[in-house]
N, C-alpha and C positions, 0 to 999 in steps of 0.2 A: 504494500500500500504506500502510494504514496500525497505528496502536501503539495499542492499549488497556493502561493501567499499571492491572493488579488487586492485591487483595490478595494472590492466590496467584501474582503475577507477569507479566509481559508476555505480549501474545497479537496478533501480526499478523493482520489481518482488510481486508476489502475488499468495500465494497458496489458491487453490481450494478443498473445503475436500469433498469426498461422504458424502451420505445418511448414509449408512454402507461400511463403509474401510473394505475391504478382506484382508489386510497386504500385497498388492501386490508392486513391485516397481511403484515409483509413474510415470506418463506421463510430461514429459518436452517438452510443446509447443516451437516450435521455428518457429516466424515470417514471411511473407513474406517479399521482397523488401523494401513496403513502411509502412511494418505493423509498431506494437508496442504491447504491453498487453494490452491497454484499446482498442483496433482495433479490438482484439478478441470478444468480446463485450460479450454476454453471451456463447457461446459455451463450455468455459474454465469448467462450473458449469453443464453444462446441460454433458457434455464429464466424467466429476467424480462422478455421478450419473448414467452416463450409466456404467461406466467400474467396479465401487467400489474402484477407485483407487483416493491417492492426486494425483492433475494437476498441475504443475508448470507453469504459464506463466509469460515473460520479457521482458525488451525491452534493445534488442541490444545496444551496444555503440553508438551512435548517433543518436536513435531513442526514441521518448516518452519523457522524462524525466530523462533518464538515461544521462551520460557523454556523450558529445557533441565529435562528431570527427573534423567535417570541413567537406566539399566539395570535397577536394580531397582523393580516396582513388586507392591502387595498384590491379592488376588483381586478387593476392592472397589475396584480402583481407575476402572471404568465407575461405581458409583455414589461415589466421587468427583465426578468428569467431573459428573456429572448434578446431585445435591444441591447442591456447592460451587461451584466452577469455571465451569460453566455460566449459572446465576444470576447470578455476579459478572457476566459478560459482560451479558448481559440488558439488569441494573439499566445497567451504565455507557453501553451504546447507547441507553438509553430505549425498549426495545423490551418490548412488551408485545402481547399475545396472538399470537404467532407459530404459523408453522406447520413444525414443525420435520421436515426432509426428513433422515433419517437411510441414512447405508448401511455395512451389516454392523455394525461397533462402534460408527458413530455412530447405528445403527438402535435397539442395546439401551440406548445414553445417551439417546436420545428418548423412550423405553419408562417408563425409570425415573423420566424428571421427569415425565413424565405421568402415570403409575403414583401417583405418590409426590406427585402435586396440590400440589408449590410453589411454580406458575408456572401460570396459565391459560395454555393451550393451545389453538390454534382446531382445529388437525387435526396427524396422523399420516401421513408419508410414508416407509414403511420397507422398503428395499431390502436384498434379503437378510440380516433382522435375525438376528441369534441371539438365543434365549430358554431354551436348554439347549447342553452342549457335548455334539455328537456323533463317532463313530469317525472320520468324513470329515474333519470339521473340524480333529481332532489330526496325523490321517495329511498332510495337504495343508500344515500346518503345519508338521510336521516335514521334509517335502520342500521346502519354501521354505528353512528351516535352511540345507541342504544346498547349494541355490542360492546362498544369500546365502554362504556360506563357502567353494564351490570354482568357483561360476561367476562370473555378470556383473551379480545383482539386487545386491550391494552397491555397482556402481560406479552402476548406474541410478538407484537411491534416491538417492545421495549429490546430485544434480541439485536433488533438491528439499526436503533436511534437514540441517541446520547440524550438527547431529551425529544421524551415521546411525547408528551403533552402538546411541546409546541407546534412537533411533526403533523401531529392526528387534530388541536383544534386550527391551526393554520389552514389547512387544509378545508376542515370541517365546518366552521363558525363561515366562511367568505361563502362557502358553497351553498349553504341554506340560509346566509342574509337575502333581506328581499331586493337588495339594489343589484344582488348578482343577476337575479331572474334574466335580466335585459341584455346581461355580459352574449357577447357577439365576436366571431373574426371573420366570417364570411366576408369581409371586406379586402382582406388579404389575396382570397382564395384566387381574382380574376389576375394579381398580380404576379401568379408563379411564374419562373421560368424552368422551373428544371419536371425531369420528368419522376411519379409519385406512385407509389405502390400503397397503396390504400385498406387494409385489412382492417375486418371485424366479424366479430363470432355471432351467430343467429340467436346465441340464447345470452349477449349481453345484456347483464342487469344495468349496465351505466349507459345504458346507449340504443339507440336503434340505428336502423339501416339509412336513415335519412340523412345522419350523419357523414357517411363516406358519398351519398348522395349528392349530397349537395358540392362537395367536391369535386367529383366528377361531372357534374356538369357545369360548374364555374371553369373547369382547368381540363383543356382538352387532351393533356398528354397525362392521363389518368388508367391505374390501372386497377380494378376491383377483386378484392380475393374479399369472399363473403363463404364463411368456414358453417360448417353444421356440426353437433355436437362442442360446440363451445361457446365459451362464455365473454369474461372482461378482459383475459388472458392467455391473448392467443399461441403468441411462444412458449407457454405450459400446455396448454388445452389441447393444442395441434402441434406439436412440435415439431414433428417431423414436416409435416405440409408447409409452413412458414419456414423451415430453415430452406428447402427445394425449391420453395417459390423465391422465395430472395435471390437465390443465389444465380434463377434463372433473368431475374429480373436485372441482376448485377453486371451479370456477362451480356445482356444486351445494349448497357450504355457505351457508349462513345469512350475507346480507353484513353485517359488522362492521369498522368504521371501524378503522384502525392505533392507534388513543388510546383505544379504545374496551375494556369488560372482557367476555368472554367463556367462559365456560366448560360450555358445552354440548352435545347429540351434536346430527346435523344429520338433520333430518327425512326429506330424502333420499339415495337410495344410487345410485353411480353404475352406469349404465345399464350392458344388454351391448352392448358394440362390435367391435372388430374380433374377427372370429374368430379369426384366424389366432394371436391372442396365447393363446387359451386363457383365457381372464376368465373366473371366476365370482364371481358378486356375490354378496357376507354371505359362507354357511360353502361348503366345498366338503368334506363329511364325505364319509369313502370305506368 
């Protein structure tokens, strides 16, 4: 493990090397909600061994081991995450045109620095992103609440957050205030350039389908994997299908050296494959 000292404060991180490195840009994991890098648990390794690629994963400001925020945080604090915070990271690894693999909250911090073009970006990898907040995702939020204060997810968390309070109501308290209701980045979404691989499980409790939805038909170099039998978690739930899809998604971009500056969409889109995942390639308008 190691310590990035940024302006906005320390951030534990840990890279991941393949088997055999392609010289491709590396993948920069970024978190769910309640995640962290040690949350990832192995996928980080098994992820740079499927692609050929270094994996970056970290744990946000207030999560893991990295600098603590507190409890309260503002509706913009994903694009915090994204404009500020993320950047710093970036510039201090020297990393440049990544491919930023997003899930759930780190789906819409991927969204926004791509959206918001401060960072060349080679591609989009986002796992049940949100891009509006829906009834499910306040309901399932609020049930978590409830968990975390009369059952066992607050001793579970605690495993992997230096201070879990500020982890779980940071997170928790913005998500079911009522000013969040209105939180949006659909505004982003027509401003992508790069090309976006878009997964989400059928049986998401945080989400529906309208979600990658709406992406897909904002950003036309879109690619839809909509997984059956799973849930919030698709690199647990499906893991084998999301590491095959990535990887086929990865070998279809335009090869660009790790040093090299990119910012383009990719000529090609990835193929249909397994059926059983349910893929559809670009929109899947219904």
């Amino acid at each position: 493990m190691s310590v990035a000292e940024l302006p906005s404060g320390n951030v534990e991180y840990r890279w991941f090397e393949p088997t055999r490195d392609r010289g491709e840009p590396p993948v920069v994991l970024l978190h769910e909600g309640l995640g962290s890098l040690k949350m990832w648990r192995d996928f980080p390794a098994q992820l740079a061994d499927s692609t050929g690629r270094r994996v970056l994963a970290y744990s946000r400001a207030g999560y893991g081991q990295s600098h603590p925020v507190g409890c309260q945080r503002a509706v913009s604090y994903m694009h915090e995450e994204a404009l500020q915070r993320l950047p710093e990271l970036l510039d201090k690894l020297g990393i440049v045109n990544p491919v930023l693999f997003g899930h759930s909250d780190g789906a819409s911090i991927a969204l926004i620095l791509a959206g918001a073009q401060v960072r060349p970006v080679s591609a989009l990898i986002l796992e049940a992103p949100h891009v509006f907040v829906e009834d499910i995702s306040v309901q399932s939020i609020r049930a978590a609440k409830v968990a975390y204060e009369s059952g066992d997810l607050r001793e579970r968390l605690s495993r992997y957050h230096g201070d879990v309070d500020g982890a779980f109501y940071g997170w928790n308290d913005i998500w079911l205030s009522a000013e969040f209701r209105s939180w949006s980045i659909e505004n982003y979404l027509p401003t992508l350039k790069c090309p976006v691989l878009a997964i989400q499980g059928v049986d998401d409790e945080y989400g529906t389908m309208e979600q990658v939805d709406r992406i897909a038909r904002a950003h036309a170099d879109t690619t839809l994997l909509k997984l059956r039998d799973c849930r919030h978690s698709p690199h647990r739930d499906q893991l084998a299908l999301v590491l095959r899809s990535v990887e086929s998604f990865l070998k279809r971009l335009p090869s660009v050296g790790a040093s090299e500056t990119f910012n383009g969409s990719a000529d090609t889109q990835l193929a249909e494959c397994e059926s059983e995942a349910g893929l559809a390639s670009k929109h899947d308008d219904k």
